[in-house]
C-alpha positions in Angstrom: -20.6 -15.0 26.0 -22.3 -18.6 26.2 -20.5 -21.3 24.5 -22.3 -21.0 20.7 -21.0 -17.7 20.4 -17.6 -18.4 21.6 -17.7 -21.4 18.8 -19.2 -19.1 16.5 -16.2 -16.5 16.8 -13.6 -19.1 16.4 -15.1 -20.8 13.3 -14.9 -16.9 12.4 -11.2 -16.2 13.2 -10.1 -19.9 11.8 -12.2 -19.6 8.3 -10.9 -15.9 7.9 -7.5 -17.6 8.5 -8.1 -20.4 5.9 -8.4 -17.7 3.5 -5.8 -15.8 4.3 -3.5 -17.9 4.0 -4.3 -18.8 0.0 -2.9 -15.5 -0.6 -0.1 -15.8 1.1 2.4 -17.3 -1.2 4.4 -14.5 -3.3 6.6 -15.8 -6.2 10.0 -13.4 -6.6 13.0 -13.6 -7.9 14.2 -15.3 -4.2 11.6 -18.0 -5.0 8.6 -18.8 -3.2 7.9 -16.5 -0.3 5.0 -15.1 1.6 2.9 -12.0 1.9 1.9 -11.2 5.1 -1.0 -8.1 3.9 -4.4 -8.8 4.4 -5.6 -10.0 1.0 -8.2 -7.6 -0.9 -10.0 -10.7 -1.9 -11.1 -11.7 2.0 -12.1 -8.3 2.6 -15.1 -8.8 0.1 -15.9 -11.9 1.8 -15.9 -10.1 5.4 -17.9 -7.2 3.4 -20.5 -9.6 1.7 -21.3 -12.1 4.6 -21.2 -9.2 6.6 -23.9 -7.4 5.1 -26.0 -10.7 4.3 -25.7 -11.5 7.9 -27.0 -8.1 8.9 -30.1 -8.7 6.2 -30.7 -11.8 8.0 -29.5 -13.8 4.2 -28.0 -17.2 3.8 -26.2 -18.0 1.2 -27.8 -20.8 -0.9 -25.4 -23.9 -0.5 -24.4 -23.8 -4.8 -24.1 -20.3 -4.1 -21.5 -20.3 -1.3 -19.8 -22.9 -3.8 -19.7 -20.8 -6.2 -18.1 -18.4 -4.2 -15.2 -20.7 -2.7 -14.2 -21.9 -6.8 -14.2 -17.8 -7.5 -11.8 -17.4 -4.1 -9.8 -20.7 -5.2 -9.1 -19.6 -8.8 -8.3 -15.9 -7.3 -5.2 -17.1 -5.0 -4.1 -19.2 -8.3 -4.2 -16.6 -10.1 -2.8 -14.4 -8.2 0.6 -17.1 -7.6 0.7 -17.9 -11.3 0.6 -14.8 -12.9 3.8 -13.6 -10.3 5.0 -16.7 -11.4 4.9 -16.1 -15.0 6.4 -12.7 -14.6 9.4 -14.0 -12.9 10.2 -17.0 -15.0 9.1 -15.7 -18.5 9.8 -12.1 -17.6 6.4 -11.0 -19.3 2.9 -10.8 -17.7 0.4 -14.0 -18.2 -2.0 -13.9 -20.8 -4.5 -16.5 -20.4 -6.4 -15.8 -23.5 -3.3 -17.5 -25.3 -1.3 -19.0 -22.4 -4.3 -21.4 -21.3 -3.9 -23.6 -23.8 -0.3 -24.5 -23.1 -1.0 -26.2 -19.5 -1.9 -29.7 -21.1 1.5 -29.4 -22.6 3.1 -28.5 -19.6 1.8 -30.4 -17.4 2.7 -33.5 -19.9 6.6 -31.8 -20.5 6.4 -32.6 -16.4 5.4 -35.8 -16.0 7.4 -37.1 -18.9 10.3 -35.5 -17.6 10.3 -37.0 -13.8 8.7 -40.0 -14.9 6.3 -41.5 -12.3 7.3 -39.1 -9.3 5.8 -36.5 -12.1 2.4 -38.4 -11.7 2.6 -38.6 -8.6 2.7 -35.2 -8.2 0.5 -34.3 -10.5 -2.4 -36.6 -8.9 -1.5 -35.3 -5.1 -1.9 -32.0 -6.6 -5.1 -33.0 -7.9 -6.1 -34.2 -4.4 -4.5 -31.3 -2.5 -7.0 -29.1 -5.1 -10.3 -30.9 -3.6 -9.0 -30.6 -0.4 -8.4 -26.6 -0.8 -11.6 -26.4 -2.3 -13.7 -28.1 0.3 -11.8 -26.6 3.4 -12.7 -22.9 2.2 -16.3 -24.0 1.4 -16.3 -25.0 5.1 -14.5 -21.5 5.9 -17.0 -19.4 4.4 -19.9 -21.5 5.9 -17.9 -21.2 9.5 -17.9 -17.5 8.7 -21.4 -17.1 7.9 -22.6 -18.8 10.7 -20.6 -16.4 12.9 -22.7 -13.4 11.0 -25.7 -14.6 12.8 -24.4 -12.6 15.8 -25.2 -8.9 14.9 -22.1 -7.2 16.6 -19.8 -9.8 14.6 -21.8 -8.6 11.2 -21.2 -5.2 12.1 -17.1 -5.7 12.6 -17.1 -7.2 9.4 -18.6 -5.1 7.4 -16.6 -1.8 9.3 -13.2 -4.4 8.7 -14.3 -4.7 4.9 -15.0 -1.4 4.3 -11.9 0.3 6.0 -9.6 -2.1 4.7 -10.7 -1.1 1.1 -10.6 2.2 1.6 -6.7 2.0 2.6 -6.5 0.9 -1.1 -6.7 4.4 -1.6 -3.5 5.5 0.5 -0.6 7.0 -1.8 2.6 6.4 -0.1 1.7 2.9 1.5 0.2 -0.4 0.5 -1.0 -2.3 3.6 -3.6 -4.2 1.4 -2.6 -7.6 -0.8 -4.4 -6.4 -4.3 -2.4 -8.9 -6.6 -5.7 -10.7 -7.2 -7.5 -7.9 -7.9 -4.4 -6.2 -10.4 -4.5 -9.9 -12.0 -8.2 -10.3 -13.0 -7.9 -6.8 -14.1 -4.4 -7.3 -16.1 -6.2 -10.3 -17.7 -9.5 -8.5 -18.4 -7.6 -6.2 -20.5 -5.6 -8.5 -22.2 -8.7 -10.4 -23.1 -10.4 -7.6 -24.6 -7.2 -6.6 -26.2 -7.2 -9.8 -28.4 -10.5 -9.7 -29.0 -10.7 -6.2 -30.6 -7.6 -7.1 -32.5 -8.4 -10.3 -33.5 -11.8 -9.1 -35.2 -10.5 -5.9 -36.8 -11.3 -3.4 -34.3 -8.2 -2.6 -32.9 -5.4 -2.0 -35.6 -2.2 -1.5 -33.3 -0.4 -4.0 -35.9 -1.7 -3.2 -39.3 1.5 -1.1 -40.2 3.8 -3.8 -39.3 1.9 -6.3 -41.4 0.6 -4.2 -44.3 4.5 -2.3 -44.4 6.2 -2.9 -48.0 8.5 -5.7 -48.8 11.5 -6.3 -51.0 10.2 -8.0 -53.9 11.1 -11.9 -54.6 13.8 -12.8 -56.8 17.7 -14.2 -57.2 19.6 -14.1 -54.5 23.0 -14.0 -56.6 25.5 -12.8 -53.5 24.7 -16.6 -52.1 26.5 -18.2 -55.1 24.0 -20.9 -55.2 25.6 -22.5 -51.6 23.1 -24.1 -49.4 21.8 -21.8 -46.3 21.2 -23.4 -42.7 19.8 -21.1 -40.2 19.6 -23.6 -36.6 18.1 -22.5 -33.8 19.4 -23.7 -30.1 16.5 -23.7 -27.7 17.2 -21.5 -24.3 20.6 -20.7 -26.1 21.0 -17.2 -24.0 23.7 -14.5 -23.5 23.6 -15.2 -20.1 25.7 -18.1 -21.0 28.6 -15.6 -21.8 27.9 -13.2 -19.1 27.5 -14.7 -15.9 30.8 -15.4 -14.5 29.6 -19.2 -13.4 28.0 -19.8 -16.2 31.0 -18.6 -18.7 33.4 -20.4 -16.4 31.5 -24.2 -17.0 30.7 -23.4 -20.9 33.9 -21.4 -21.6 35.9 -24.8 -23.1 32.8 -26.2 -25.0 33.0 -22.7 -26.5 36.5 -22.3 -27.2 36.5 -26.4 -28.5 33.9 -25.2 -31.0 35.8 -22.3 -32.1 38.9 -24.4 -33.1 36.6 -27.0 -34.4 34.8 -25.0 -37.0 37.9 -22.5 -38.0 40.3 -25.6 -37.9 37.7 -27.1 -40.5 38.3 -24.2 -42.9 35.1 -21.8 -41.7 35.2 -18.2 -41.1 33.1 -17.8 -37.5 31.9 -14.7 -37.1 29.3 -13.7 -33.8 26.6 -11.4 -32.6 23.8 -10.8 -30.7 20.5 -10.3 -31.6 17.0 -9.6 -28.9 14.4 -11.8 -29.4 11.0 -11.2 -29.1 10.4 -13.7 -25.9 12.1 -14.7 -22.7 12.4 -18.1 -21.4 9.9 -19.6 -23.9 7.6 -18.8 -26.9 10.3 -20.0 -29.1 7.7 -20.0 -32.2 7.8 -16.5 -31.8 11.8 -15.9 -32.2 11.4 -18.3 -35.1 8.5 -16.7 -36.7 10.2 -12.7 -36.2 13.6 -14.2 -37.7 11.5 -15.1 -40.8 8.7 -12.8 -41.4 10.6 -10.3 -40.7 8.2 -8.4 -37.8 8.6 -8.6 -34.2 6.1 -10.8 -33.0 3.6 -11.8 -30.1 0.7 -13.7 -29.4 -1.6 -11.4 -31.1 0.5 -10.6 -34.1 1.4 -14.1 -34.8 -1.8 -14.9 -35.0 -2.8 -12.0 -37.3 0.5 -13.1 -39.6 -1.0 -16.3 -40.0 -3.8 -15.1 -41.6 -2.1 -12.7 -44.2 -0.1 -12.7 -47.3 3.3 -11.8 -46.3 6.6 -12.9 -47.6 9.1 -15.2 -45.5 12.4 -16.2 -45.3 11.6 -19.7 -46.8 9.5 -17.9 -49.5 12.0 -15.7 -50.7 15.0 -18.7 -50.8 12.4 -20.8 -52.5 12.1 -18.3 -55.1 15.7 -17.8 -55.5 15.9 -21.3 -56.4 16.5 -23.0 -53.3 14.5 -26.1 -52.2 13.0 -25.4 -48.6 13.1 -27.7 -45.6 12.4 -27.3 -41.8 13.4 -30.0 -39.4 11.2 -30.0 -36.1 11.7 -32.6 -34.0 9.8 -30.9 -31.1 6.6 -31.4 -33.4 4.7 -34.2 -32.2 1.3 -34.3 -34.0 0.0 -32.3 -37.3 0.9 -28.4 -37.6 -1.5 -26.4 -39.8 0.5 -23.3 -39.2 3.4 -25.0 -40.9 2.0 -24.5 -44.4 2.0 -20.9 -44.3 5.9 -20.6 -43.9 6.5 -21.6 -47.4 8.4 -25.0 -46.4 8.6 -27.6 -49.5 9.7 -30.2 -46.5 8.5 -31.1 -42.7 10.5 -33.1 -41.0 8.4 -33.7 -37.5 9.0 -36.1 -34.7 7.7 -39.0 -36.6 9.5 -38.1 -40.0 12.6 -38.6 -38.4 12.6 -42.3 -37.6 13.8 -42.0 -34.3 13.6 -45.2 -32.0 15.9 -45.2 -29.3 15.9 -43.9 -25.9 14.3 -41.0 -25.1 16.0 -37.8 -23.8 13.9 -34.7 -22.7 10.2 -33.6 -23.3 11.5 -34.1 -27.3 13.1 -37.5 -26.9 15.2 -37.1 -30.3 18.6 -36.4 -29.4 19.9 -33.3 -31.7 23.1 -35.4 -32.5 20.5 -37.7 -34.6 18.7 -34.5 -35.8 21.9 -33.1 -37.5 22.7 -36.8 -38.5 19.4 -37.4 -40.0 18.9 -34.4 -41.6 22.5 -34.7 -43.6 21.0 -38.5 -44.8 17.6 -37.4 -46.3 18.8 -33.8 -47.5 22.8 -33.4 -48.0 22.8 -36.2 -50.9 25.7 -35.4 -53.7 24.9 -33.0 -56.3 21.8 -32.0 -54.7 19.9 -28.6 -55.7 20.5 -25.4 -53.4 19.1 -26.1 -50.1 18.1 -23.9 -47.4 17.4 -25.2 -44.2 16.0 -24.8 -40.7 16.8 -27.2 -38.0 15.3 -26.1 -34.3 17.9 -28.1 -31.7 15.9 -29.2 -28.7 17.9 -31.3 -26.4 18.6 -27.7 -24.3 14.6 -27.3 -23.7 13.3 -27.3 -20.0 13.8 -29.3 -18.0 16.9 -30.1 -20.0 17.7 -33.2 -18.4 18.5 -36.1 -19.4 21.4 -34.5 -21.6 22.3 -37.2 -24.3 25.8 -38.8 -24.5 27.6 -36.9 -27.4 28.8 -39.8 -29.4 32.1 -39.7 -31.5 30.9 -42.8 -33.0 28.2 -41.3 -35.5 27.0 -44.4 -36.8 25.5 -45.4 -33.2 24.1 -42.4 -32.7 20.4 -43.7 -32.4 20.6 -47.3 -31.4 23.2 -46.3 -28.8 24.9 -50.2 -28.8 28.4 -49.4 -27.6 27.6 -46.9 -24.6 28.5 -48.7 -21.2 26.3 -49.0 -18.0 27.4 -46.1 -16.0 26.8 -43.7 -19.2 23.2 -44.1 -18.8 22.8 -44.5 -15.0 24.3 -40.6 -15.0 22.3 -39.7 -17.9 19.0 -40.7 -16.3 19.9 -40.1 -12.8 16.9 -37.6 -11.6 17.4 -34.1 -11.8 17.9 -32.0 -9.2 14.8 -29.8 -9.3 16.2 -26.8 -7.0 19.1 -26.8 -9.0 18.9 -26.9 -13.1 21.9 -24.6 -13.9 24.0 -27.7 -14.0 21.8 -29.8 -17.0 21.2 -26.3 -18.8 25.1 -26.1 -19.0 25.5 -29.4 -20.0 23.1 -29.3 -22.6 24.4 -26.5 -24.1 27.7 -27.8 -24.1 26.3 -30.9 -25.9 25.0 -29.0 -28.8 27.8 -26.7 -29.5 30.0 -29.8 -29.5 27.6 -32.1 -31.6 27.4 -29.1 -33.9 31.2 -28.9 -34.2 31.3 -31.6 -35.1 29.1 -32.3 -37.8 29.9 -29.0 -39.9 33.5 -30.4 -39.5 32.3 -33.1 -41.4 30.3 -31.5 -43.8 31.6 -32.1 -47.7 30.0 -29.1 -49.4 30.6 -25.7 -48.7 27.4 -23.6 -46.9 26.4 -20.4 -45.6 25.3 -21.4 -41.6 23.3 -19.2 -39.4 23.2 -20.6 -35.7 21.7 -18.7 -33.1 19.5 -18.9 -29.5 15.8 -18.4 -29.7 15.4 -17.0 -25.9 17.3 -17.0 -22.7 16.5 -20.1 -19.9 13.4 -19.3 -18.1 14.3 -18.5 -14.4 14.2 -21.8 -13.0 17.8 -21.2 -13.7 19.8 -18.0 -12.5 19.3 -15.5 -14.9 17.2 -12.8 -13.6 17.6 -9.5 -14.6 19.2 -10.5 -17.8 18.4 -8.4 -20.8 16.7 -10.2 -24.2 19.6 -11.4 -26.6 20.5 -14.1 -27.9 24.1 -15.2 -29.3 24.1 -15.1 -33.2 27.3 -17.0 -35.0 27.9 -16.8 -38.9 29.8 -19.1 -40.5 31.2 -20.5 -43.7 34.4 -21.7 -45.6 33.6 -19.2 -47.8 34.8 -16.0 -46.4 32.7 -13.9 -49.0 29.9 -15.0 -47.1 30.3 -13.9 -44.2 31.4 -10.6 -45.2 28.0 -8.8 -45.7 27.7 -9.9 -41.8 31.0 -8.6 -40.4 29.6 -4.8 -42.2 26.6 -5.0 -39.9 28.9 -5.5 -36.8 29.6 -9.0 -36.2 33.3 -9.5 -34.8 35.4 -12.5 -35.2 35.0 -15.3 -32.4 32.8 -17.3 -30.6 32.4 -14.6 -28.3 30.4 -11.5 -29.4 30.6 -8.3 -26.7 27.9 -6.9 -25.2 26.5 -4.1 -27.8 24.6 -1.1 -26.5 22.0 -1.4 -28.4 21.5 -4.6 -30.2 19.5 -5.1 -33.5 15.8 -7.3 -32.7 15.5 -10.6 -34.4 13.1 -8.6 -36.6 15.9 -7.0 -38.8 17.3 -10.0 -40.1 15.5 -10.6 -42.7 15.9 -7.3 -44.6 19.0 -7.3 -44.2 20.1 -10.9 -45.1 18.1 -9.8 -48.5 19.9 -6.7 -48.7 23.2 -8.4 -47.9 23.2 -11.0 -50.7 20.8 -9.6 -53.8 21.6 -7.3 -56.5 19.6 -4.0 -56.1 17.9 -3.3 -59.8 19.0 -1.2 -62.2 17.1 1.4 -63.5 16.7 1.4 -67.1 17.8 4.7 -68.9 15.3 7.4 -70.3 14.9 7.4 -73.8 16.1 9.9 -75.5 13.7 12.9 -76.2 12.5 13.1 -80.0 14.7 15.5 -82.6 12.3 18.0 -82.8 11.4 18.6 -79.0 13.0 21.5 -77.3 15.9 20.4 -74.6 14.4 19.8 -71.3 15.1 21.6 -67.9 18.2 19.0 -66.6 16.0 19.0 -63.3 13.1 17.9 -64.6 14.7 14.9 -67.1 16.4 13.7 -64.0 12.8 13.7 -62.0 10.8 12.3 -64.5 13.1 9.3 -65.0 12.0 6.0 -63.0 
């Protein structure tokens, strides 16, 4: 073998290496790890250059481009949807998920600050490296096929290791790539024969009856505040760590809340999503369905009734408070608000903690200025907290103080050089526990303070995401009713809810989906049916079985 040829087979071995070793990386519940399998994706590059070579073909140079951006995108792909699966518990979908990366990628670099764009432009870089390095691969292959014998071993390599797909009891071929770009193939046509009417998997959820709109006498005309916790998760009560660092924020809240007068009672509900999505958990709590992508979308676009919509018609004025809502929401209309408070509505202007930058302490305290004013009208309310959102550092001081919460004057030095020290990135338990902790004490705190009486509804809208250590943990959420009224609460402690901060573990736990019905069932007065009239003097008595049917 002269000296070309002996180039020729090691530009062969080294660019089947290169691509390789894309599809290496596996993402698991241990992390990042590797895949050793040959990948399914270089066996049809062995099987194409191999029979191009033995046609005496060359790949055009835009062509052989186009091929290394099809291999690229492949391997991430492959990683992200195993990523998604592990973190978010659900498979990727990027006919919706796609459109959530600019947000991502901007929760990241606002979150580490200037390492974040640092990263984010080596990534960048490291990206046009990959890209060029497999374009040279696949032209170092090619040039190999030039040799007959080396076209021949490729195309027998691509053609037996394809056919060891088809072995039942072993795998010992990487198709993760392929199983992806078919998974997302099907998704794709999925929402698009829902989307345009074709496919009609949801129309009995959406076009199922309602409970008609009227008073809501059981509330006694006291306000309603259903708040939301983002990444507020069971697995806060049931792993033994985790119950171990929130157990006294949990038990101060407790003593808070009843010492204040309230009756706590405590659930758990699923929701629809894990680890984000937490439009969806607010949506299912409201309209009543359990929702995805797909049905949210098809909600949108209908006529149904919500939770603000039917408050609003019992005589309630309607607000949400978003803080996490940064620029102009045209879904917000069709929830039935009279009131938005967004990021800008709120007036916040001091230093910024998280992706959200408002501290929920100035939410609460906010919301109680603008809203809570003396001898206002029945209010319902819902207020999304968002200081426990990924990455959840920097956690904000909890201030006793009120009045400073928002310029933040009187906290010392060494407050803020722990708030703002970087996160550990390996580690996020620590900030998720603390930011937890922060909420439960800030809302304490301020329903402790609260002058009129109220019906309150707090409850998680997802576990974490798996960047902290809850794999394997089911779908619930922790659910806590409370009021000074005990009356209230009583409709609640009939469907199961047990005194406490605690709730157990329930066998099988209602979905988010059920509150709705029965939060109308709990506190309106079921109609009466008027009574037949009676039959004329001169008609002959009726069968008693067919009065009783024929009355409405």
């Amino acid at each position: 073998m002269n000296r070309r040829a002996r180039a020729g087979l090691l530009g062969f071995f080294l660019g089947g290496a290169l691509i390789w070793a894309l599809f290496l990386p596996l993402y698991s519940e241990h992390g990042l790890g590797i895949d050793p399998r040959p990948p399914v994706v270089l066996l049809g590059v062995l099987l194409l250059l191999g029979f191009t070579g033995q046609m005496r073909w060359t790949l055009r140079p835009w062509l052989r481009w186009l091929l290394t951006v099809v291999i690229v995108l492949l391997a991430l792909l492959q990683l992200v949807s195993a990523g998604v699966e592990q973190i978010l518990d659900r498979s990727l979908d990027l006919y919706f998920d796609f459109r959530h990366v600019p947000n991502l990628l901007a929760l990241y670099v606002d979150a580490a600050g200037w390492r974040g764009i640092l990263v984010v432009i080596a990534a960048a870089l490291g990206l046009m490296l990959l890209l060029w390095l497999t374009e040279r691969a696949l032209a170092a292959i090619e040039r190999a096929m030039a040799r007959p014998l080396t076209a021949v071993a490729s195309l027998g390599a691509g053609l037996i290791g394809l056919a060891l797909i088809a072995l039942p009891f072993v795998q010992p071929i990487d198709t993760a790539a392929a199983t992806a770009v078919s998974e997302q193939t099907v998704a794709a046509w999925r929402a698009f024969t829902v989307l345009h009417s074709f496919d009609t998997r949801y129309a009995a959820a959406l076009n199922a009856p309602q409970p008609p709109a009227g008073k809501l006498p059981g509330l006694k005309g006291k306000d309603v505040y259903l708040i939301f916790i983002e990444s507020y998760g069971t697995v806060g009560l049931d792993d033994p760590a985790y119950r171990h660092v929130l157990d006294p924020a949990l038990t101060d809240f407790a003593n808070t809340v009843e010492g204040a007068g309230y009756t706590l009672l405590s659930s758990r509900v699923v929701s629809p999503v894990f680890g984000g999505g937490s439009w969806l958990a607010h949506g299912t709590l409201a309209s009543g369905i359990k929702l995805d992508q797909l049905a949210n979308e098809l909600l949108l676009n209908s006529h149904r009734l919500t939770l603000p919509r039917y408050l609003a018609a019992a005589g309630y004025r309607t607000v949400e408070v978003m803080p996490g809502i940064k620029k102009p929401d045209p879904e917000a209309a069709f929830w039935g608000f009279d009131t938005h408070y967004f990021d800008a509505d709120l007036g916040y202007a001091g230093p910024p903690f998280g992706w959200f930058n408002i501290p929920d302490q100035f939410t609460l305290k906010q919301f109680a200025a603008r809203e809570l004013t003396p001898g206002h009208a029945p209010l319902f309310a819902q207020i999304v907290l968002v200081s426990s959102h990924t990455p959840f550092a920097p956690v904000p001081p909890y201030l006793t103080d009120w009045s400073d919460v928002g310029p933040y004057n009187n906290e010392p030095d060494d407050v803020w050089a722990r708030v703002y020290a970087p996160p550990d990135w390996n580690n996020l338990d620590q900030p998720y526990l603390d930011s937890i902790a922060y909420d439960l004490k800030t809302l304490g705190a301020w329903l402790k303070g609260l002058d009129r009486d109220a019906l309150v509804i707090i409850l998680g809208d997802h576990q974490p995401p798996e960047v902290t250590r809850v794999a394997g943990q089911p779908w619930t959420v922790p659910v806590y009713v409370l009021s000074r009224d005990a009356e209230l609460v009583q409709p609640f402690a009939a469907l199961g809810y047990t005194p406490g901060d605690t709730p157990s573990p329930r066998d099988n736990p209602e979905g988010m989906e059920r509150f709705l019905g029965e939060f109308l069932s709990a506190f309106s007065v079921a109609p009466i049916a008027p009574e037949a009239p009676p039959p004329p003097a001169s008609a002959p008595p009726q069968n008693p079985g067919v009065q009783a049917a024929s009355q409405p």
